[in-house]
C-alpha positions in Angstrom: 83.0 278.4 65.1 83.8 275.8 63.1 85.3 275.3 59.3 86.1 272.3 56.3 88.9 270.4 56.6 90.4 267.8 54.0 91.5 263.8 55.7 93.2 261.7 53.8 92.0 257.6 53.8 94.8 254.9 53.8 93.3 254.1 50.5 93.8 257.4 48.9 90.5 258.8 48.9 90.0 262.1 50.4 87.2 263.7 52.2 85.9 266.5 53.5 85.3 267.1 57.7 84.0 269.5 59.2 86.7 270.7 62.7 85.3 273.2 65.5 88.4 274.2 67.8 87.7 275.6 71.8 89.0 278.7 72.5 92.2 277.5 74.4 93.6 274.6 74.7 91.7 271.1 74.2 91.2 268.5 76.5 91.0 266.3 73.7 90.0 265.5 70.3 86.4 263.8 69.7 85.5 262.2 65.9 82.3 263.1 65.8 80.2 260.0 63.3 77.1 261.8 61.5 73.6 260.6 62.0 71.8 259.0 58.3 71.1 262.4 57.4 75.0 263.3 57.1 77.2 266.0 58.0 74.1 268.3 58.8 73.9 271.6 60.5 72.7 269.5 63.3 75.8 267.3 63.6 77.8 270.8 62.9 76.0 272.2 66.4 76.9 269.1 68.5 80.6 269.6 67.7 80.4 273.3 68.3 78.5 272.3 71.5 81.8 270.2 72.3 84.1 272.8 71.6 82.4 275.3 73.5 83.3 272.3 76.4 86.4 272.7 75.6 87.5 270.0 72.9 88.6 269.9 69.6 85.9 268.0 67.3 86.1 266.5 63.7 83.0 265.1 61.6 84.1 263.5 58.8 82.1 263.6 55.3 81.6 260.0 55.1 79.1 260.6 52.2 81.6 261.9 50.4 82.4 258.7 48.8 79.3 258.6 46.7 79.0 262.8 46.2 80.8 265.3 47.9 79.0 267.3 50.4 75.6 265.3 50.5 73.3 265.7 53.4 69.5 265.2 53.7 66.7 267.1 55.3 65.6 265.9 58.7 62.2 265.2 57.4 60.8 261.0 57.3 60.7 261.3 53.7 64.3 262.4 53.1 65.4 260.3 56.1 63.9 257.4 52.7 66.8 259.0 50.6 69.2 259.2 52.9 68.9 255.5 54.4 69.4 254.2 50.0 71.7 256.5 49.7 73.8 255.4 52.3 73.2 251.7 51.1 75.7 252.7 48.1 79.1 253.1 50.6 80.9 250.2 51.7 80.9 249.7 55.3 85.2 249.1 54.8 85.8 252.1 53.1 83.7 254.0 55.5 85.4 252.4 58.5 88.8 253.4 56.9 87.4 257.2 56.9 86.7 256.9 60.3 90.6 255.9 60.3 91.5 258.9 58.7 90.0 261.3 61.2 91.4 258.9 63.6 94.7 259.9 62.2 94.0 263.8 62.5 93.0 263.3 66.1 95.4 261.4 67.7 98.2 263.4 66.4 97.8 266.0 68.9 96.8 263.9 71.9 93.6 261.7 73.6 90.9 261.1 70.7 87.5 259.8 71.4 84.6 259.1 68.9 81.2 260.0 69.1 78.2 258.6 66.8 74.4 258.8 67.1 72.2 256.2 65.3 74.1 254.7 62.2 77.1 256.1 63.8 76.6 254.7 67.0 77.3 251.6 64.7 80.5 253.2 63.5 81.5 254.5 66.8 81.2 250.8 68.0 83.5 249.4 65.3 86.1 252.5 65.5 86.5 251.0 69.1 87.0 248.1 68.0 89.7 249.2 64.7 91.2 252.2 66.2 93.3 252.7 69.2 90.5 255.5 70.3 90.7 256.5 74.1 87.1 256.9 74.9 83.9 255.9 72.8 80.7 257.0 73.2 77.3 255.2 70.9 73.7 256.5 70.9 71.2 253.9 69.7 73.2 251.9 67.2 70.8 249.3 66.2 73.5 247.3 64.6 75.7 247.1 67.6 74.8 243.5 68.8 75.6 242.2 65.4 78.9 243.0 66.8 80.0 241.5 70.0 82.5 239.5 68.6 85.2 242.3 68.6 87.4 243.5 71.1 87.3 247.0 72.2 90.2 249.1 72.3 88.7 251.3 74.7 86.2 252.4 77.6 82.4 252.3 75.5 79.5 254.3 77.2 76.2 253.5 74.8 72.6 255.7 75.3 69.0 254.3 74.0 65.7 254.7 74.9 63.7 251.3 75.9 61.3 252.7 73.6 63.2 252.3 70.7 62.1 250.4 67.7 65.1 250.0 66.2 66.2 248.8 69.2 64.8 245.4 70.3 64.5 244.0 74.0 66.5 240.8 73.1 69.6 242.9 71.4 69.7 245.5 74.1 69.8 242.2 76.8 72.4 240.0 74.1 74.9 243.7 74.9 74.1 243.8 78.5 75.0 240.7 79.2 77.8 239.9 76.7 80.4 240.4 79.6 82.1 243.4 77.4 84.9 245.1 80.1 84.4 248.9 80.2 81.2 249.2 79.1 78.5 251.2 80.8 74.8 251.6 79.4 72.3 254.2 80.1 68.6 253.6 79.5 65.7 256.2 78.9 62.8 254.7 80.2 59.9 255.5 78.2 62.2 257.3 75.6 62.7 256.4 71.5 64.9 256.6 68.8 66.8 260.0 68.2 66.1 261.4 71.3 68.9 263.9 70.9 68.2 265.3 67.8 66.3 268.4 68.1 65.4 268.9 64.3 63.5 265.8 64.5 60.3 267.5 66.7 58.5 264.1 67.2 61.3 261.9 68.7 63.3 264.8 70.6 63.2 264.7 74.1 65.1 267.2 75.9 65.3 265.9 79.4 66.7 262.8 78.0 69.0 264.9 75.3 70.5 266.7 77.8 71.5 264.4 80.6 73.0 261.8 77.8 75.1 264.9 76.6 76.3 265.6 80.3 76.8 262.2 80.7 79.3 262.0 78.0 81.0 265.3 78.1 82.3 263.8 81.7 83.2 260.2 80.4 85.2 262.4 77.4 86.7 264.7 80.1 87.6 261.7 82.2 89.1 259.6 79.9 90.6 262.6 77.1 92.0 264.9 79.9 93.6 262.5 82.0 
């Protein structure tokens, strides 16, 4: 369904994204924020699960500034590479790729931005750079490192109470840091990466697929309007 794209970041760079269209007309554009792993076929099915719902998706390459077209294996020992690999980008220039998908969404309408794990992170602080309409963060563990910025737009976040990565105190220090617009869903008895289904010991479907339904309305609600 989907094909490569090329963005262009403010500071010159260029990357790769990956850009599934719907059929007709889109309700909206979603920047879709890989996982550790990259732009994996995994993240490639959620955005072709999104246009099948009818919007326009774009997953930018954000590995791409270290070695184009890198992704890892959804195993725990390439999950090891991937997390030092990723320690080689810096956080700016990957927040100005999220700008440049930014820029190829909002041109033709509503843009939202999407992230699981790492880019729950980056979904969080694209609502906070960008002018996004809609933002939507599964289990960024980083997240309560960043309270002190103002979000541009409505945030709904997903974790599990289970998660690791995810301690008590920072999920209470987000619920109770008086943010407007922000509404959090917990999965009792649920961990981290509940959603993806490559990952056979942390996926849990019930969970997976009443966070996804959850969010295709809050992008339909706030994208179609």
């Amino acid at each position: 369904m989907g094909s490569m794209i090329e963005l262009a970041a403010a500071d010159g760079h260029r990357l790769q994204a990956y850009q599934a269209a719907p059929a007709g007309d889109a309700k909206g554009t979603i920047v879709l924020i890989q996982e550790v792993f990259g732009v994996t076929p995994h993240l490639t099915a959620i955005a072709d699960d999104y246009a099948v719902e009818g919007f326009r998706v774009i997953a930018p390459a954000l590995f791409d500034r270290v070695a184009k077209g890198t992704h890892f294996l959804p195993t725990e020992e390439e999950r090891q590479k991937a997390a030092a690999f990723y320690k080689q980008l810096k956080w700016d220039e990957t927040i100005l790729d999220v700008g440049a998908a930014f820029a190829a969404a909002s041109a033709t309408g509503k843009a939202g931005i999407l992230g699981f794990c790492l880019g729950g992170d980056i979904a969080w602080a694209g609502a906070g750079r960008y002018q996004f309409d809609a933002a939507v963060c599964y289990y960024g563990g980083r997240i309560a490192d960043m309270l002190d910025q103002t979000n541009n737009c409505p945030v709904m976040m997903h974790h599990g109470t289970d998660d690791p990565w995810l301690p008590h105190e920072n999920l209470q220090k987000i619920a109770t840091s008086g943010k407007p617009d922000l509404t959090i869903h917990d999965y009792e008895g649920v961990g981290h990466a509940f959603n993806n289904d490559t990952l056979a010991h942390r996926y849990v479907p019930g969970a997976a697929a009443l966070a996804r339904d959850r969010s295709v309305k809050f992008f339909e609600d706030l994208l179609s309007a």
